[in-house]
ZAROMAR-802774 format. One record per residue: residue number from 1; residue in one letter; x, y, z of N, C-alpha, C in turn. Coordinates in steps of 0.02 Angstrom, whole numbers, plus 50000, padded with zeros to 5 digits. Layout:
% residues N
 num residu  n.c1  n.c2  n.c3 ca.c1 ca.c2 ca.c3  c.c1  c.c2  c.c3
 NUM      A     X     Y     Z     X     Y     Z     X     Y     Z
...
//
This chain:
% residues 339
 num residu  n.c1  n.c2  n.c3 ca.c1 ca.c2 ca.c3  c.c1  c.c2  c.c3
   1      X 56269 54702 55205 56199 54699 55227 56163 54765 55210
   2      X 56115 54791 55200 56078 54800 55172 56043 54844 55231
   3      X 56034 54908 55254 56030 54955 55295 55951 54937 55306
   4      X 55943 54939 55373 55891 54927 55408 55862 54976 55480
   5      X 55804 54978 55466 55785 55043 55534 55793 55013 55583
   6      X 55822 55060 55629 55828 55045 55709 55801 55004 55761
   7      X 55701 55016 55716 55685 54988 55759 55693 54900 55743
   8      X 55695 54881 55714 55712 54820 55686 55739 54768 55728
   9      X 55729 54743 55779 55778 54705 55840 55852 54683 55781
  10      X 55885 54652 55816 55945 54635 55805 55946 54577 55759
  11      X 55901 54516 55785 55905 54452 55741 55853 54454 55695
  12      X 55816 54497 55681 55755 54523 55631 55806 54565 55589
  13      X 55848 54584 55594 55893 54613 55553 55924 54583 55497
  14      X 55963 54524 55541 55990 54455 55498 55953 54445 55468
  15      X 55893 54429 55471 55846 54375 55439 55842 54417 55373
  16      X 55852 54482 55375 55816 54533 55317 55890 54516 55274
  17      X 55931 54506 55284 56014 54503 55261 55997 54471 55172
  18      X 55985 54426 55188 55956 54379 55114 55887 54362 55108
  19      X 55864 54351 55070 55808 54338 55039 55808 54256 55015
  20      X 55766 54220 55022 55711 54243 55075 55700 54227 55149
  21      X 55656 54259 55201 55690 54219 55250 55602 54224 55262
  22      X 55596 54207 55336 55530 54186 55379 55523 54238 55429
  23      X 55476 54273 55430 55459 54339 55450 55428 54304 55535
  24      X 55460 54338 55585 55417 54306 55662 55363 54330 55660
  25      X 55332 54382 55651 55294 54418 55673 55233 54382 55620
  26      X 55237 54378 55575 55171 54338 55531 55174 54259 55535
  27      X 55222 54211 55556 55224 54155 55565 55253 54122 55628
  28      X 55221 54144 55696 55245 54111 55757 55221 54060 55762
  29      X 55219 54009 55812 55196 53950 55823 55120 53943 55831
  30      X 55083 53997 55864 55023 54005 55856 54976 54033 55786
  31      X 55012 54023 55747 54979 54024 55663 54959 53981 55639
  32      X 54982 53917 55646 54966 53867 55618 54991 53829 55545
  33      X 55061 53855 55536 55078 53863 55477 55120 53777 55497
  34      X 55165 53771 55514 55178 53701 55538 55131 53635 55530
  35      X 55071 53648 55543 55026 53603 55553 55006 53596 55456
  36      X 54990 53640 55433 54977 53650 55380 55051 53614 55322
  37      X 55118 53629 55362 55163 53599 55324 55153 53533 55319
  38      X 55160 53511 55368 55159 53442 55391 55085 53422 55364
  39      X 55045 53451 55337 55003 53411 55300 55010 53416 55221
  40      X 55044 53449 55215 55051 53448 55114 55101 53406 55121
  41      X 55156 53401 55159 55206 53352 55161 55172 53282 55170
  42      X 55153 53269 55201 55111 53187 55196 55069 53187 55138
  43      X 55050 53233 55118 55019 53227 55052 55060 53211 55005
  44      X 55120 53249 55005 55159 53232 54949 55189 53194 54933
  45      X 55184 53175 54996 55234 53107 54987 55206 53032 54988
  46      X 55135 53028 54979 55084 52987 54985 55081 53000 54908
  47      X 55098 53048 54863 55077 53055 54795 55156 53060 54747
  48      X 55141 53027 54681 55226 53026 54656 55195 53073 54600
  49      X 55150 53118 54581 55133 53133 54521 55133 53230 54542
  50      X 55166 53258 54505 55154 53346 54502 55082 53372 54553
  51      X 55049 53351 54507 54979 53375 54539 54943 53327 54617
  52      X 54925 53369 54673 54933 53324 54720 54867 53337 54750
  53      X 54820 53275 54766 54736 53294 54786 54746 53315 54857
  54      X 54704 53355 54854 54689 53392 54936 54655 53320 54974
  55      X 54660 53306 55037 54632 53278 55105 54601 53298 55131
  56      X 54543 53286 55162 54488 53326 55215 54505 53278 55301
  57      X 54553 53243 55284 54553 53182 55335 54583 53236 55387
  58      X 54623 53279 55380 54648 53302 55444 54636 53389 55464
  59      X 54578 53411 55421 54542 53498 55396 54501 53494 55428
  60      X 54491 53537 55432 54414 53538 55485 54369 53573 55435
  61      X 54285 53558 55423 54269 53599 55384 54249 53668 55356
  62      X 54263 53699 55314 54261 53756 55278 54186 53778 55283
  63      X 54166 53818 55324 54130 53870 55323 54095 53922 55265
  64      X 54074 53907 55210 54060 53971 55179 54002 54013 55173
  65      X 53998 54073 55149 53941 54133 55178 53923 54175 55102
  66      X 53874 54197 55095 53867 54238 55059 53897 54298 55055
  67      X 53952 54333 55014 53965 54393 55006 53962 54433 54954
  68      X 53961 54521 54960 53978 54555 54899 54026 54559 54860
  69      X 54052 54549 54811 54088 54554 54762 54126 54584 54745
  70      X 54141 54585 54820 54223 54647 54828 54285 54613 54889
  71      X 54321 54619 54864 54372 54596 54919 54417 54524 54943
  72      X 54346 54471 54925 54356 54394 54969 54297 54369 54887
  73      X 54370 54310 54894 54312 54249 54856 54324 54187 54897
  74      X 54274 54127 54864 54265 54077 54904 54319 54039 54859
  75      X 54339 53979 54903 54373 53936 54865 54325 53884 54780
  76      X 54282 53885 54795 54236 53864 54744 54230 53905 54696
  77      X 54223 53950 54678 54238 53991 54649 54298 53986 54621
  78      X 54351 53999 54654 54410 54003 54600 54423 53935 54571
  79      X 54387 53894 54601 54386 53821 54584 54375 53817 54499
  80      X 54287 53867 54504 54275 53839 54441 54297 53891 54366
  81      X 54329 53940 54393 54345 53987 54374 54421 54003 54371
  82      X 54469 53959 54379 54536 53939 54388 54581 53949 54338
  83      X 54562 53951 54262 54561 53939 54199 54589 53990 54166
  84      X 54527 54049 54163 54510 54090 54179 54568 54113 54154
  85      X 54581 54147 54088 54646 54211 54061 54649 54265 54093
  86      X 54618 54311 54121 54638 54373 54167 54637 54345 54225
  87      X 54653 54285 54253 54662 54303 54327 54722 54259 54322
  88      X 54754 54314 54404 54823 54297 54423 54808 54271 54495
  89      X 54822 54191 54516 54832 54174 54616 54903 54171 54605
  90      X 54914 54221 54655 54969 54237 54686 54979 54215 54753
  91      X 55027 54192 54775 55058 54141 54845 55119 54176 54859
  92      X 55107 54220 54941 55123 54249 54963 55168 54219 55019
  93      X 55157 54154 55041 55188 54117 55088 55270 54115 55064
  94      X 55320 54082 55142 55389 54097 55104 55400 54038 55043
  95      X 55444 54042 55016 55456 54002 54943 55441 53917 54976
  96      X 55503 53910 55017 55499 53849 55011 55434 53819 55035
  97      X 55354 53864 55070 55323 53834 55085 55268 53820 55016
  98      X 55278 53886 54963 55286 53874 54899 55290 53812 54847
  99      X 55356 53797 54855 55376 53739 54801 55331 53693 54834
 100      X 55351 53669 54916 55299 53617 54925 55234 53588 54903
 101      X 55189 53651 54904 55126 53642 54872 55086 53688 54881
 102      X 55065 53702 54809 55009 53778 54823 54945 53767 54764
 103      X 54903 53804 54759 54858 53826 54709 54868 53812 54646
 104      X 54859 53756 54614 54866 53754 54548 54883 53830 54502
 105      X 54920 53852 54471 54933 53896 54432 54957 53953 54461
 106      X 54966 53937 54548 54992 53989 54546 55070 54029 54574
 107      X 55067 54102 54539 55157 54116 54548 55144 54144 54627
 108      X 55222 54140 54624 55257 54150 54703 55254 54240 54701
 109      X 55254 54275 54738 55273 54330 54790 55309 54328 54830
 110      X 55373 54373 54852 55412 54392 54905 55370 54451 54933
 111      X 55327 54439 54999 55308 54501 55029 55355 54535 55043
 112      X 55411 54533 55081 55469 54583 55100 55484 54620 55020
 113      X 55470 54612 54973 55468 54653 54920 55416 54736 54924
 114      X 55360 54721 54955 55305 54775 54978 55337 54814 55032
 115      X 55403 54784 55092 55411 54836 55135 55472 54876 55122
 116      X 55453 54912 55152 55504 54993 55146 55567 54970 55187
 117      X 55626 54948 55171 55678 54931 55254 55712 54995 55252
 118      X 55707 55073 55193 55776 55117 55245 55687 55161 55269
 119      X 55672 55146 55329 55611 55167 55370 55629 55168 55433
 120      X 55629 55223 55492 55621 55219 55543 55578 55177 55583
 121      X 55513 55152 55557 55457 55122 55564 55480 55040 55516
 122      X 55471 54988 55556 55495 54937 55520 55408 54917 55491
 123      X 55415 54894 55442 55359 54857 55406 55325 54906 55368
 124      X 55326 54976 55354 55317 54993 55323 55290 54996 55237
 125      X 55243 55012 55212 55239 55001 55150 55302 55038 55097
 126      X 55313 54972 55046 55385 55017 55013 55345 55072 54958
 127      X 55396 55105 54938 55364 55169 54886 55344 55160 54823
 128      X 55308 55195 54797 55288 55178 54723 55345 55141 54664
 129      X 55417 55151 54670 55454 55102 54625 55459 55053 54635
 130      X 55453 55043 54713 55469 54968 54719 55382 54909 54692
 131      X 55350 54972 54709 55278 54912 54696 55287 54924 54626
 132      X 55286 54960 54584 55276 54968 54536 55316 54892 54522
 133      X 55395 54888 54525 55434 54847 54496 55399 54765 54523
 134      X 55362 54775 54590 55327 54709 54619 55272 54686 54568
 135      X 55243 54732 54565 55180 54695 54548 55158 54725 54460
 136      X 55214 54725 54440 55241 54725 54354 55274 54656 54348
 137      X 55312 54633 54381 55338 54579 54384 55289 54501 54407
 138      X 55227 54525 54443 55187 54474 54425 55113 54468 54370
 139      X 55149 54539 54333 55093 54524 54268 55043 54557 54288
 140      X 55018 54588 54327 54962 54612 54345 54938 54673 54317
 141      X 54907 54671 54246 54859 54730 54227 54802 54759 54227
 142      X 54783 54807 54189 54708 54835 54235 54649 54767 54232
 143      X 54676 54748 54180 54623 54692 54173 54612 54638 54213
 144      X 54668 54626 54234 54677 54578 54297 54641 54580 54368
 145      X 54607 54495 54374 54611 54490 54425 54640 54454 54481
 146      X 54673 54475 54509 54707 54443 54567 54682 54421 54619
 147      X 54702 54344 54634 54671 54298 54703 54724 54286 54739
 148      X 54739 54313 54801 54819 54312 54845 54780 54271 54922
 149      X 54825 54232 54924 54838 54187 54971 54896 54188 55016
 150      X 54905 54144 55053 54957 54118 55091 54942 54061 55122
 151      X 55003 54030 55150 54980 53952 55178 54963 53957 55249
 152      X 54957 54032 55297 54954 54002 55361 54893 54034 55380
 153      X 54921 54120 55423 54840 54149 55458 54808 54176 55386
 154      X 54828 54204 55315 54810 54251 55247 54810 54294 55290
 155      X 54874 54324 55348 54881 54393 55363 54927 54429 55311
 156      X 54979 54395 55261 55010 54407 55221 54991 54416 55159
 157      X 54922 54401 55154 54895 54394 55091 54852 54449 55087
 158      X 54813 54465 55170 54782 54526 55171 54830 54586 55154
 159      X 54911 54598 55170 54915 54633 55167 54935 54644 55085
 160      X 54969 54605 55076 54978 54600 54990 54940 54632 54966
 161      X 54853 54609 54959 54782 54628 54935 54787 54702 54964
 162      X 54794 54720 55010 54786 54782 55050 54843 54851 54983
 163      X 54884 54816 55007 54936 54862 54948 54937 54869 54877
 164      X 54889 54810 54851 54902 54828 54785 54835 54847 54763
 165      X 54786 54857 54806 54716 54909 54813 54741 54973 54833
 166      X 54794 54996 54863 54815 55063 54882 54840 55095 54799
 167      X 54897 55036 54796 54897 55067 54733 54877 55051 54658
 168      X 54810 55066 54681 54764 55081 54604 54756 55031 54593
 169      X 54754 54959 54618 54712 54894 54582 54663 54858 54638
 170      X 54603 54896 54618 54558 54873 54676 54547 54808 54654
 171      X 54547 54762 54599 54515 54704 54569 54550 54668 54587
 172      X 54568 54655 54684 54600 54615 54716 54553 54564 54761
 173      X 54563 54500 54786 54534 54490 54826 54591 54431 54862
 174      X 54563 54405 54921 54593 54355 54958 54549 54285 54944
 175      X 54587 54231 54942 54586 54160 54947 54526 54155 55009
 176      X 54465 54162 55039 54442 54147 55098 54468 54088 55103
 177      X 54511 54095 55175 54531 54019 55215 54587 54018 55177
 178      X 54619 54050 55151 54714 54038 55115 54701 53977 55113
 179      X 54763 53933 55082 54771 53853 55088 54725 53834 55109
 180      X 54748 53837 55188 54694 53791 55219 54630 53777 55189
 181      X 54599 53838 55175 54545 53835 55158 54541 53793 55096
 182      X 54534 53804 55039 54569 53770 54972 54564 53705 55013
 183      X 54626 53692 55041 54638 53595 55067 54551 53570 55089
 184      X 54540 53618 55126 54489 53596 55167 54402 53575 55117
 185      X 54423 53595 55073 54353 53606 55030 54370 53547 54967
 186      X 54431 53538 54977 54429 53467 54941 54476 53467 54886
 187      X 54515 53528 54877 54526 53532 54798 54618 53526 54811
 188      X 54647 53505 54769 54709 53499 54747 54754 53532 54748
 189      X 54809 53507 54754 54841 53566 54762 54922 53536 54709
 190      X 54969 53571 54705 55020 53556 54646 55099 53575 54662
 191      X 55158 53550 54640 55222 53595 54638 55254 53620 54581
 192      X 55232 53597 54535 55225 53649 54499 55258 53700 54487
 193      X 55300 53753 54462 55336 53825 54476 55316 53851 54414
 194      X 55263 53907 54427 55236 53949 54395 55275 54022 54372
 195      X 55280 54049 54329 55300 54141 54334 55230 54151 54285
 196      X 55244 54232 54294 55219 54272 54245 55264 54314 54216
 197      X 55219 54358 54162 55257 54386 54101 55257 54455 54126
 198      X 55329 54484 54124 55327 54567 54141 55291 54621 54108
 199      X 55261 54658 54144 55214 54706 54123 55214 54764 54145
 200      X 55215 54842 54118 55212 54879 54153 55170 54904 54196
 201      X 55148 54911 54252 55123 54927 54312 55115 54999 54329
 202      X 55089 55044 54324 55065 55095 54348 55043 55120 54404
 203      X 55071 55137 54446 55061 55130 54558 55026 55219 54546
 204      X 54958 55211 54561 54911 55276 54558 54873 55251 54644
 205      X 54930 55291 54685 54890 55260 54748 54831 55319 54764
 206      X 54782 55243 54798 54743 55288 54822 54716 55289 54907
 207      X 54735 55361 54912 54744 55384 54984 54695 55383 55032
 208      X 54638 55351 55008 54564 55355 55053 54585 55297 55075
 209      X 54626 55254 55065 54634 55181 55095 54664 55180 55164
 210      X 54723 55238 55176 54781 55245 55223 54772 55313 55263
 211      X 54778 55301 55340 54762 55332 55372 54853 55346 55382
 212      X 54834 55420 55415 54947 55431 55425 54935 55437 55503
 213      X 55012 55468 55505 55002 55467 55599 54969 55528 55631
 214      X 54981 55600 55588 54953 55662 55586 54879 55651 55595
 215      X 54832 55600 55562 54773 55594 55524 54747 55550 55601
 216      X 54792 55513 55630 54774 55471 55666 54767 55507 55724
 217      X 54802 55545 55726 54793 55596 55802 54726 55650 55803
 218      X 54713 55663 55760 54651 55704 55743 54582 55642 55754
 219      X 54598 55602 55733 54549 55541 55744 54506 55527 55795
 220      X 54573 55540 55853 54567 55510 55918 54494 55558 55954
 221      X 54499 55616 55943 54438 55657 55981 54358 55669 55920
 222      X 54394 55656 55854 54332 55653 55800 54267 55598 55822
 223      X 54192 55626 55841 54163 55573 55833 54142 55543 55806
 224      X 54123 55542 55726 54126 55509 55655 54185 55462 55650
 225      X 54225 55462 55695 54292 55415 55654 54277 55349 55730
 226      X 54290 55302 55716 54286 55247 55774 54378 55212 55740
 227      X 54410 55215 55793 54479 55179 55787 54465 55096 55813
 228      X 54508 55055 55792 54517 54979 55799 54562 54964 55821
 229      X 54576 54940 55858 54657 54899 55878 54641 54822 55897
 230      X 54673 54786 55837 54638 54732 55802 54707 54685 55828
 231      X 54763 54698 55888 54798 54673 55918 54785 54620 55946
 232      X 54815 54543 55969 54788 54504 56038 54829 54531 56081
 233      X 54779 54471 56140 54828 54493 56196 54891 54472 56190
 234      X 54900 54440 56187 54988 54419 56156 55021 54465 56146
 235      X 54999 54516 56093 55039 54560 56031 55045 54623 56085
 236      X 54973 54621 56124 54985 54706 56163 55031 54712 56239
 237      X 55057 54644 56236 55112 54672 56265 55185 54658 56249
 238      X 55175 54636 56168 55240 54623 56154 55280 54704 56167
 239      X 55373 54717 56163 55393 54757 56146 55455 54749 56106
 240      X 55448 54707 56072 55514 54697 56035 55571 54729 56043
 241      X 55589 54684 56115 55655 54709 56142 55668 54800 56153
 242      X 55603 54804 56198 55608 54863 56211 55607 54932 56153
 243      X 55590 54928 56102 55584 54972 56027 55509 54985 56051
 244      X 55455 54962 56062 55397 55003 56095 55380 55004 56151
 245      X 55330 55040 56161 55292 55044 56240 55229 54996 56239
 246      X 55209 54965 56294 55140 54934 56302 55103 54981 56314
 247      X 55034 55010 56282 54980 55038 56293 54940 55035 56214
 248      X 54909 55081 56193 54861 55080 56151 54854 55145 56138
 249      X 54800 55174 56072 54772 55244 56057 54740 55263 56085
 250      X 54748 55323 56108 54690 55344 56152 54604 55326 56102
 251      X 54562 55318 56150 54495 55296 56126 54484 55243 56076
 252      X 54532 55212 56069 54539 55115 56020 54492 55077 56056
 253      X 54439 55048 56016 54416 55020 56015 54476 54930 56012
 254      X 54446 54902 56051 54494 54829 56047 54440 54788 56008
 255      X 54460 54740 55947 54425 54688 55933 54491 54663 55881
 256      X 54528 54603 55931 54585 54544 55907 54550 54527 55816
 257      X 54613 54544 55771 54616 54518 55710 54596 54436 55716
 258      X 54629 54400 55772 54574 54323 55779 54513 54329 55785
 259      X 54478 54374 55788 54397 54391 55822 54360 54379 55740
 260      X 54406 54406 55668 54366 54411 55637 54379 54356 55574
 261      X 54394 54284 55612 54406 54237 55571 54387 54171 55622
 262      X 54377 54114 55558 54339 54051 55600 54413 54037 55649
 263      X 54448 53997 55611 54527 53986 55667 54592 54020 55612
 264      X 54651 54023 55661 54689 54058 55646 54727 53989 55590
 265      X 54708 53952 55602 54742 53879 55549 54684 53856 55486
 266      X 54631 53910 55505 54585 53877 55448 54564 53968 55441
 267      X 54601 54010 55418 54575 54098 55444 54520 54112 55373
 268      X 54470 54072 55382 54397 54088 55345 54358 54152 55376
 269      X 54344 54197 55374 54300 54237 55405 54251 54213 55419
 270      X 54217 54242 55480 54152 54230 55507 54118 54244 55465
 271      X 54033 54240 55480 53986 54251 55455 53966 54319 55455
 272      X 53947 54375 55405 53947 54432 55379 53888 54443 55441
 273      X 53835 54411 55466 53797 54432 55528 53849 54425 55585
 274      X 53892 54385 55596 53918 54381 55648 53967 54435 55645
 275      X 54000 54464 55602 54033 54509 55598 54009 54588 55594
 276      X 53959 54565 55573 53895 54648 55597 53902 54659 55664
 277      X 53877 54597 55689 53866 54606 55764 53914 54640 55800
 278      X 53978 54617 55784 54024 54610 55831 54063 54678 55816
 279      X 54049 54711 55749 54071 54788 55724 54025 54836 55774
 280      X 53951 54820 55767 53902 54843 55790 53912 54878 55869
 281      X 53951 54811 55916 53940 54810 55977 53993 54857 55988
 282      X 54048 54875 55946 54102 54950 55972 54080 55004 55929
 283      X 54030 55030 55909 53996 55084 55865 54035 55070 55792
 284      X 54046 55018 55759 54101 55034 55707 54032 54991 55651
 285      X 53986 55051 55619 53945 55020 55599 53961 55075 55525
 286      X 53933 55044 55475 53958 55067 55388 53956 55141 55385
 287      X 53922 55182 55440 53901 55264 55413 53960 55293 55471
 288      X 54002 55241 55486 54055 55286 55518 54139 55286 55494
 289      X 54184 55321 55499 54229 55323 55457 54266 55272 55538
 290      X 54318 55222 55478 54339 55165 55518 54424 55190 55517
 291      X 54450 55199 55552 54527 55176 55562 54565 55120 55598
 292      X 54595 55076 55572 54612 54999 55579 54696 55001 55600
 293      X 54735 54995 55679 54783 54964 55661 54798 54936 55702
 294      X 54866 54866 55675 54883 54832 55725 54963 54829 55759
 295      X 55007 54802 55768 55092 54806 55785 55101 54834 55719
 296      X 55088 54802 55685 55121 54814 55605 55074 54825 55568
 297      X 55064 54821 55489 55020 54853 55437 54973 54787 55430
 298      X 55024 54724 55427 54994 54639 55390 54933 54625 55443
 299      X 54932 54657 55529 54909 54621 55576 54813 54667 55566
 300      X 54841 54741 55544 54776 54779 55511 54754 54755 55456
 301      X 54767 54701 55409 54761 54727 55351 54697 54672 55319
 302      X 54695 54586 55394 54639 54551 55387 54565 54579 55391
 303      X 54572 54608 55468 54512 54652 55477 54491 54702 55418
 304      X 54522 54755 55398 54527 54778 55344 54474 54753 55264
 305      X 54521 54702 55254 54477 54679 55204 54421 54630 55217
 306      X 54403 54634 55283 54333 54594 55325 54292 54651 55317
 307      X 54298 54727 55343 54247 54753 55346 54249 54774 55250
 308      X 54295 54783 55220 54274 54796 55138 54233 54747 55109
 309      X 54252 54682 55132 54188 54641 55101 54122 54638 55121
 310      X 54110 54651 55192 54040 54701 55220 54026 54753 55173
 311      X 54044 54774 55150 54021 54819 55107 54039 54886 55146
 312      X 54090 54908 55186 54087 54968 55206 54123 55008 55154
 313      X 54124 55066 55172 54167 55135 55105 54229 55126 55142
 314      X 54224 55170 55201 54239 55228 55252 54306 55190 55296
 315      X 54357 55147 55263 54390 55125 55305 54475 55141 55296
 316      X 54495 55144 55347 54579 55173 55328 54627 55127 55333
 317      X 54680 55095 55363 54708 55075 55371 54784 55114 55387
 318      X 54824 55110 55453 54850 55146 55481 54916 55106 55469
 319      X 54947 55124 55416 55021 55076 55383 55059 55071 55445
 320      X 55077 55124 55491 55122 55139 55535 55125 55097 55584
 321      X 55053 55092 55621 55029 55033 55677 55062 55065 55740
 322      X 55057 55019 55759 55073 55043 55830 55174 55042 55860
 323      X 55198 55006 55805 55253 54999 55797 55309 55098 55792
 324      X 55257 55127 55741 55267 55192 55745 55244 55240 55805
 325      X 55170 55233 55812 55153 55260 55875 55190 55245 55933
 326      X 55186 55176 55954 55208 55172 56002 55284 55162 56029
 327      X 55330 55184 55982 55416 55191 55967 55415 55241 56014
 328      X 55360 55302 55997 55374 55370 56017 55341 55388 56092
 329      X 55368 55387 56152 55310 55434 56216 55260 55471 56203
 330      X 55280 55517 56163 55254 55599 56151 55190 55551 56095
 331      X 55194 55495 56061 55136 55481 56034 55102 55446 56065
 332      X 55120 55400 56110 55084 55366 56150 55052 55377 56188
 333      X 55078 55451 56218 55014 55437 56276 54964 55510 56216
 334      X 54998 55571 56208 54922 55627 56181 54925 55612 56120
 335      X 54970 55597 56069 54982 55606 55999 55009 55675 55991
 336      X 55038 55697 55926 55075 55734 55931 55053 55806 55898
 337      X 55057 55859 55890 55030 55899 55855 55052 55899 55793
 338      X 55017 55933 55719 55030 55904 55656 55026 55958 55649
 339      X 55039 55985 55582 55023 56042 55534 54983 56038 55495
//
């Protein structure tokens, strides 16, 4: 087996043993990923042919909004634009929810490929060789654009998008509404097994994206910086078998990663006014510098690319989460002194 950090519970350990397995923490029962199986499965099996038409009979409908041209596209869009020689949809969900049925054309991802496992801090982002070797292996050059999905909350897809904008390929965006969304808007879906062609990859991260733990403690008394803890209630008092403490950053602002999507089974973002508002109402408005985290990096990483498609600069994202902070006393309650 394959050395794993401490904090890691015991049967989260196993699961990491082989590849691939089903991550708890991005696919519990309250995701909606089940519901979503059980509907490509009646699809598929209602259809004997490769390519398989999406249903609206059991979706609720798709929401869409005007946005800037950074971050999030609509499913219509990649609809008509699918074709399309520089772009790569990438499907981040686990394999077998994969083979079942995904996005016409597109290749698979192992997220546990992006995390770091010899880390004190579990979930961690992995280091420049490993992305490099990730996302060389799905073809992705400067020219490329990449549309990343997943089949349940696109908390996996945010973070995917999140990491491979860290390092040096901002010409990322998310699926608005992952699957679901896609199903819901009418369009097809396939099994299909796609690859791409190896390419070399160049990981030029860039550090305005990632807030550290040093950076995060200075935060806490800065008044230009507004912190997020984009946790539910659920999550803030998980402790995974005792590996953290229940509390929060000093001066975190609370607004639940559910807050900034229609449902967690259909995770479309709200409306860019409704999401003003609701930035607005904890001071976290575009002329202030934003720091974002949640248990882990994937649970920061929706919100994240919600306020980038607002059009903000100024936003960080805190890889560590609270999983790191809150491992430690001495960070939990003052933060710690840095150099």
């Amino acid at each position: 087996m394959r050395y794993l950090p401490p904090l890691l519970p015991r049967y989260r350990q196993r699961a990491h043993a082989t590849r691939p397995y089903r991550s708890p923490f991005l696919f519990g029962k309250g995701a909606g990923g089940l519901g979503l199986l059980l509907l490509i499965a009646i699809l598929l099996t209602a259809c004997s042919t490769a390519d398989v038409p999406a249903s609206n009979a059991t979706t609720s409908p798709l929401l869409t909004y005007q946005w800037p041209d950074i971050a999030l596209l609509e499913p219509s869009w990649l609809r008509d634009h699918i074709s399309a020689p520089d772009i790569r949809i990438i499907d981040v969900s686990d394999h077998p929810q994969y083979v079942l049925g995904h996005v016409p054309g597109a290749v698979h991802a192992y997220r546990e490929d992006l995390v770091e496992l010899h880390s004190d801090t579990y979930g961690r982002l992995a280091g420049k060789p490993e992305r490099e070797k990730t996302f060389g292996n799905l073809g992705i050059e400067d020219k490329t654009l990449v549309v990343v999905y997943d089949h349940t909350d696109n908390r996996a897809a945010a973070r995917f998008a999140w990491a491979l904008w860290y390092a040096g390929h901002p010409n990322v965006r998310i699926l608005n509404g992952g699957l679901a969304g896609w199903a819901a808007a009418g369009y097809g879906i396939e099994q299909r097994v796609h690859t791409a062609p190896h390419v070399f990859y160049r990981d030029l991260p860039d550090e305005s994206l990632h807030i550290n733990r040093c950076d995060m403690s200075k935060a806490i008394t800065d008044p230009q910086t507004v912190i997020l803890d984009v946790r539910t209630d659920t999550e803030m008092t998980q402790t995974w078998e005792n590996t953290m403490r229940i509390g929060s950053i000093p001066n975190a602002h609370r607004l639940p990663w559910t807050s900034f999507i229609q449902d967690p089974k259909l995770p479309a973002f709200r409306s860019p006014d409704a999401l003003r508002a609701m930035l607005a109402g904890v001071g976290a408005t575009p002329d202030r510098q934003i720091a974002i985290y949640g248990t882990f990096s994937n649970d920061a990483a929706l919100p994240f690319l919600a306020l980038k498609a607002l059009g903000y600069v100024n936003v960080r994202l805190y890889d560590g989460g609270w999983a790191e902070w809150g491992a430690n006393p001495t960070l939990a309650n003052l933060g710690p002194p840095c150099a």
